[in-house]
N, C-alpha and C positions, 0 to 999 in steps of 0.2 A: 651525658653531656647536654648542658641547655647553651647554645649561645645563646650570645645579646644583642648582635649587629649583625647586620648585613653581611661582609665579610667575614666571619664567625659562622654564618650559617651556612653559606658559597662555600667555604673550607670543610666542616661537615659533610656537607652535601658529595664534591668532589672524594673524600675519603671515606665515606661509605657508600659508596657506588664504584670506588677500587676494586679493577677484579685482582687487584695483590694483596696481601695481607699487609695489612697497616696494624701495629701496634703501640702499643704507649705503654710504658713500667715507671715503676716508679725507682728513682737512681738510688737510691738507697736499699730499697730490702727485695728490687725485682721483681717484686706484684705488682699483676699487670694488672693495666688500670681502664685502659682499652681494648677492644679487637675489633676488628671491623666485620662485615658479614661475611668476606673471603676468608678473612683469617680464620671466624669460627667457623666457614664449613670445611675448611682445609684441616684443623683440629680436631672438627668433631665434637665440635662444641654447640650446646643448644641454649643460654641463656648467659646473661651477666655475672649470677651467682656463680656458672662455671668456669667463666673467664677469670673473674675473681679469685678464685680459690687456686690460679695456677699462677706461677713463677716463670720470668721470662726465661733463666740459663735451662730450662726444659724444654726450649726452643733453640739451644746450641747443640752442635755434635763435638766430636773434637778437631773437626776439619772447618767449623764456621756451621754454619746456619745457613 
C-alpha cells in the first residue's frame, strides 16, 4: 500500500503499529490483500507473497474467528 495524503498515511501508520491483527480480503474470492505485522506474526507469516497466497475463511473456525 502506497498512500497519497496525509491522512492515508496517519491511517497506515496507526494499522501497522496495531498490536491486533488488522486484515483486508478481498470480498469476492477472500484473498487477502493485507496483514499487518501482528497479523503476520501471529500467522507466522514472513512476507507479502505469503500473505498473498492465503485466503481469509482460513482465518475462521466454526465458532467465529
Amino acid at each position: 500500500m502506497k498512500p497519497e495524503t496525509a491522512e492515508a498515511r496517519m491511517l497506515l501508520s496507526a494499522i501497522e503499529h496495531a498490536q491486533n491483527m488488522v486484515a483486508l480480503a478481498d470480498y469476492d474470492t477472500g484473498r487477502l490483500r493485507y496483514l499487518n505485522p501482528a497479523g503476520m506474526q501471529l500467522m507466522g507469516l514472513t512476507d507479502e507473497a505469503a500473505v498473498a497466497a492465503r485466503w481469509a475463511p482460513e482465518f475462521f473456525t466454526d465458532v467465529g474467528f
